[in-house]
C-alpha positions in Angstrom: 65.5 -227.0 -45.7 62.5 -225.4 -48.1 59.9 -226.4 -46.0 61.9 -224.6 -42.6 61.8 -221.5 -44.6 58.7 -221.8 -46.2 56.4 -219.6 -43.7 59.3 -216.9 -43.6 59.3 -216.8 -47.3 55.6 -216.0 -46.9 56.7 -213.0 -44.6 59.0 -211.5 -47.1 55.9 -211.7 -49.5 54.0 -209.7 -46.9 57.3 -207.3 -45.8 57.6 -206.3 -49.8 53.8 -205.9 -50.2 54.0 -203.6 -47.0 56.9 -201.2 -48.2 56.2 -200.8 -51.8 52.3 -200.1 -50.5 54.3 -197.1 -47.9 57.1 -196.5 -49.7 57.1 -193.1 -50.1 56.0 -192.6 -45.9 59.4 -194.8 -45.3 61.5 -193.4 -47.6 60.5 -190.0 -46.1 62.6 -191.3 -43.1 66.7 -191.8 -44.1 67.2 -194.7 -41.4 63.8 -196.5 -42.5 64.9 -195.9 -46.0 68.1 -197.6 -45.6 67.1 -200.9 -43.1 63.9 -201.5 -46.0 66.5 -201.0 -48.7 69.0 -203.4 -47.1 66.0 -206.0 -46.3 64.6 -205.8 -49.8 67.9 -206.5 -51.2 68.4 -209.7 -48.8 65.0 -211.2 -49.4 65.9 -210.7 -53.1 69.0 -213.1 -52.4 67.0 -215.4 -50.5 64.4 -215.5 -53.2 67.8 -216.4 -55.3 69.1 -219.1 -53.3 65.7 -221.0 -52.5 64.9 -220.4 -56.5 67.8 -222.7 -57.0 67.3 -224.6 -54.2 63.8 -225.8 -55.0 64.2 -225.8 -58.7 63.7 -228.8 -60.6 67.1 -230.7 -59.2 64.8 -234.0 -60.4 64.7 -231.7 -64.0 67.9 -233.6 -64.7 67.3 -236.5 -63.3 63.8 -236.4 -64.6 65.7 -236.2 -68.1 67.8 -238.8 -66.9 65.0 -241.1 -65.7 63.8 -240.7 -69.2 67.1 -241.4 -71.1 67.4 -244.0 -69.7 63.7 -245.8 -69.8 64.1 -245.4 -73.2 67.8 -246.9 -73.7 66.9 -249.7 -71.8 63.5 -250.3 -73.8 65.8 -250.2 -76.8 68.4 -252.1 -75.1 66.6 -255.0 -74.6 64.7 -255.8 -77.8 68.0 -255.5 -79.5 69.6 -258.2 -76.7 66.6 -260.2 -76.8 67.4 -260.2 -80.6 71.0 -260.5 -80.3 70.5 -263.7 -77.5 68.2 -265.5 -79.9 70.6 -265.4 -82.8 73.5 -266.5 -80.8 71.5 -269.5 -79.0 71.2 -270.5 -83.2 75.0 -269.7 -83.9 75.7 -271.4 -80.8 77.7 -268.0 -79.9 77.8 -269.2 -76.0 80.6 -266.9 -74.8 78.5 -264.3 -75.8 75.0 -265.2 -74.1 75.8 -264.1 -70.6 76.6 -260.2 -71.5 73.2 -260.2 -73.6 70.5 -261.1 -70.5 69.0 -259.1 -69.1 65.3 -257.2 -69.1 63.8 -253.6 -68.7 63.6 -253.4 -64.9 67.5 -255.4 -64.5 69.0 -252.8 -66.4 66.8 -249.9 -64.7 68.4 -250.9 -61.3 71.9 -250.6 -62.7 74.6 -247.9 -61.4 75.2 -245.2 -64.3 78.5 -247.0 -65.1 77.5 -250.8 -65.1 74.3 -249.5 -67.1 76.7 -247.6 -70.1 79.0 -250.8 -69.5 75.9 -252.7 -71.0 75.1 -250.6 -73.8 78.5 -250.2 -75.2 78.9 -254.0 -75.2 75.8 -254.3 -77.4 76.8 -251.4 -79.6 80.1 -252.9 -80.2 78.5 -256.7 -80.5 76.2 -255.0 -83.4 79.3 -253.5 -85.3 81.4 -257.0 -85.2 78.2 -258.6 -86.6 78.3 -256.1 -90.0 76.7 -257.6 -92.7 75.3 -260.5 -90.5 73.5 -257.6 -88.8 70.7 -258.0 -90.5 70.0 -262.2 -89.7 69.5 -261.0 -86.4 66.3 -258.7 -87.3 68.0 -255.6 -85.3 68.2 -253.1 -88.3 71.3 -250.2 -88.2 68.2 -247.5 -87.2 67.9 -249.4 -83.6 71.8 -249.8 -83.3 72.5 -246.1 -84.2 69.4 -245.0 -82.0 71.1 -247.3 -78.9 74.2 -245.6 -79.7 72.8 -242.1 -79.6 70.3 -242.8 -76.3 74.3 -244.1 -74.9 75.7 -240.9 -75.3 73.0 -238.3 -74.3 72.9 -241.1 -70.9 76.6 -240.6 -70.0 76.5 -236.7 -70.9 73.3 -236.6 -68.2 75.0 -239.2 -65.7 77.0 -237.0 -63.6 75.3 -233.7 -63.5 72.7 -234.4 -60.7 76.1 -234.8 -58.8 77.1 -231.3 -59.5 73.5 -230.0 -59.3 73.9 -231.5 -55.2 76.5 -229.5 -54.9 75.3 -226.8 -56.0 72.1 -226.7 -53.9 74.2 -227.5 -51.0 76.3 -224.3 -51.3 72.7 -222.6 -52.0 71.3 -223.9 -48.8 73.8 -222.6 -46.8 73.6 -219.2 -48.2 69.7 -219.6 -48.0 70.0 -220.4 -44.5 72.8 -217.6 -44.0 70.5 -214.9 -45.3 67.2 -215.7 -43.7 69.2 -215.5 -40.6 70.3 -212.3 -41.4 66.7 -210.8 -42.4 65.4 -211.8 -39.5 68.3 -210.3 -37.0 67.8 -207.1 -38.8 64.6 -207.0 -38.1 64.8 -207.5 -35.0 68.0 -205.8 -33.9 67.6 -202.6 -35.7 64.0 -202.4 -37.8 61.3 -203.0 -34.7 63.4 -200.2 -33.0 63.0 -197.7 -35.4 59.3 -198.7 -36.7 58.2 -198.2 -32.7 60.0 -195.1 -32.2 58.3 -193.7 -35.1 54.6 -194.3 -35.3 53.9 -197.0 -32.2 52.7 -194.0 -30.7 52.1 -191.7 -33.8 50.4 -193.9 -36.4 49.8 -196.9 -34.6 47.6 -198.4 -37.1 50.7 -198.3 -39.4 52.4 -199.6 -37.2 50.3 -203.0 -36.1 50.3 -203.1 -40.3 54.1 -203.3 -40.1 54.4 -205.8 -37.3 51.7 -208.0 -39.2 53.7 -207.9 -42.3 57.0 -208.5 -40.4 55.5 -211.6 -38.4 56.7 -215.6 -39.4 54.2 -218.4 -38.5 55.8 -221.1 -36.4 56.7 -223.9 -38.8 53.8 -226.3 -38.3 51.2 -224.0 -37.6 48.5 -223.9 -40.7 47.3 -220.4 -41.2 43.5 -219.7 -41.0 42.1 -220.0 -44.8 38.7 -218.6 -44.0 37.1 -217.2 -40.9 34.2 -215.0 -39.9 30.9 -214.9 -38.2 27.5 -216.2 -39.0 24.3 -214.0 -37.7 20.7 -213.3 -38.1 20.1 -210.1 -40.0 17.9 -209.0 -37.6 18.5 -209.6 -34.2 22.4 -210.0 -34.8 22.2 -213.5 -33.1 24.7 -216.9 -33.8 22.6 -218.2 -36.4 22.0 -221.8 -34.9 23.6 -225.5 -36.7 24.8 -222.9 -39.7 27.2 -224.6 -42.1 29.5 -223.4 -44.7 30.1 -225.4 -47.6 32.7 -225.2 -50.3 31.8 -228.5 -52.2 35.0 -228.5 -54.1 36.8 -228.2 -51.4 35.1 -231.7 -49.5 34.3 -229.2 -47.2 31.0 -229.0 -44.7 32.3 -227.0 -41.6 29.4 -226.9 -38.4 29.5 -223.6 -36.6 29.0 -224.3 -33.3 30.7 -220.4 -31.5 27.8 -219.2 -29.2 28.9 -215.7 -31.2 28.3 -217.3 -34.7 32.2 -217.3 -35.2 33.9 -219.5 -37.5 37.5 -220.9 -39.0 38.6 -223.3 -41.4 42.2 -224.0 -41.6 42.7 -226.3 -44.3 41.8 -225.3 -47.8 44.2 -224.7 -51.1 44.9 -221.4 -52.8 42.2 -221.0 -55.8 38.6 -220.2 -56.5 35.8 -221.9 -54.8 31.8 -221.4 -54.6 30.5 -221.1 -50.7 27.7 -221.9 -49.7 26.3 -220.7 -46.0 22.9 -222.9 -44.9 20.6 -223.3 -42.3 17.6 -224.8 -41.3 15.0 -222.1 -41.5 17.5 -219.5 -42.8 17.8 -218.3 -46.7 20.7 -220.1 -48.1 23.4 -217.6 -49.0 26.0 -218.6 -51.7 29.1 -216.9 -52.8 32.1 -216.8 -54.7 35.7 -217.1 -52.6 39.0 -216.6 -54.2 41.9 -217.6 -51.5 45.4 -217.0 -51.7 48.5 -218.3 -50.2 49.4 -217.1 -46.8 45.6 -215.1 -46.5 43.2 -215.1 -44.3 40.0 -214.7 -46.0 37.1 -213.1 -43.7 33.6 -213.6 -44.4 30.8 -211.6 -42.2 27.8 -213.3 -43.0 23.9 -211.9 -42.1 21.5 -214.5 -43.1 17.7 -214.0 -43.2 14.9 -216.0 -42.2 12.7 -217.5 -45.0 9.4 -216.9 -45.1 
């Protein structure tokens, strides 16, 4: 669901970015006001829903994971323990309930696994005094004990946390339905009525910042052209290289033009080279959902 949302997420970045830049022009205008108003307070639910959608649902299970690597650690040098003394006692009945190892019991359901645990727990306080010819020391028994009850408390709640980012994804989906309908329906109306023919650079601004990538398609991270300073010619076999990036990109546009799709948000060094050219380097900081454009004149060396 996240990832079908994803690039219309990155539209509501650009939509917000668009009217607080012009909010005062829109809210000039009663109708604009009052579509932007009722779209920023949507993309604010959305941003609520897919917050809770993509939050850590593993953070509980994560916790859980850990729980219960370390119960089952404990678990087993206590057993291991436990199994040793009754093959000396010749304790039998017991033996069974006591094998096991760390990746057995990691495999176990939530209920079989505290099933385990509480039979060691209560094996430990039937032994009392004789606790102690076993080499398992109280600390261990009371930490098992302890590690059994944070287990159980953690067991069902990535249940409920399903649940709950299933109602979320619903609303999620609900909303982005309805921010887009809106814009379409009644915002693109009223934006082209008013400047398409009156401000149309504000316009094309608005229908850039209202515009959703088709899922799939990677944006362009960095584009431009490479020419010769002086006769504003394709510099010839130029490349541009962002090392940290693994990247050595060939220009080969017969107008010096250039794209690279594929390259991470963060800061990066670039390097522009050519055989008989001045290298030129650079320093790029890219950002989610931009396209960074780079009009590069390179000069001969002497």
């Amino acid at each position: 669901m996240q990832k079908t949302f994803i690039n219309q997420k990155e539209m509501h970045r650009t939509f917000k970015d668009f009217y607080l830049k012009n909010q005062a022009k829109l809210d000039a205008v009663p109708v604009a006001k009052e579509i932007f108003e009722l779209q920023m307070n949507k993309m604010n639910k959305f941003d609520t829903c897919w917050d809770i959608v993509i939050q850590n649902s593993t953070g509980t299970t994560i916790t859980k994971h850990n729980t219960k690597v370390l119960s089952a650690e404990i678990l087993n040098k206590i057993n291991l323990l436990f199994y040793n003394y009754c093959i000396k006692n010749n304790m039998m009945v017991q033996i069974p309930n006591l094998k096991g190892s760390i990746p057995t019991y990691m495999i176990l359901s939530d209920e079989k696994f505290i099933s385990k645990m509480d039979y060691t727990c209560n094996f430990a306080d039937q032994l009392g005094e004789n606790l102690a010819d076993t080499a398992v020391t109280p600390e261990e028994v009371a930490d098992l004990k302890t590690l059994r009850t944070s287990y159980e408390s953690l067991a069902p709640r990535p249940r409920e946390l399903k649940s709950n980012i299933k109602i979320n994804n619903q609303e999620l989906k609900e909303v982005a339905a309805e921010i887009l309908h809106i814009i379409k329906t009644r915002l693109n109306a009223v934006m082209q009525s008013l400047y398409e023919s009156t401000d149309e650079e504000f316009y094309q601004s608005y229908l850039e910042a209202t515009t959703v990538e088709k899922v799939g398609y990677t944006k362009t991270a960095v584009s431009g052209t490479i020419l010769d300073k002086e006769n504003k010619q394709a510099v010839p076999q130029a490349h541009v290289i962002i090392s940290e990036a693994n990247i050595d990109h060939l220009c080969q546009g017969e107008k010096g033009g250039f794209r690279i799709k594929n390259l991470d948000p963060g800061t990066y060094q670039i390097q522009i080279q050519a055989v008989t050219y001045k290298t030129i380097s650079m320093e790029l900081v890219h950002r989610y959902g931009e396209t960074n454009v780079l009009e590069v004149e390179m000069e001969t060396e002497e």
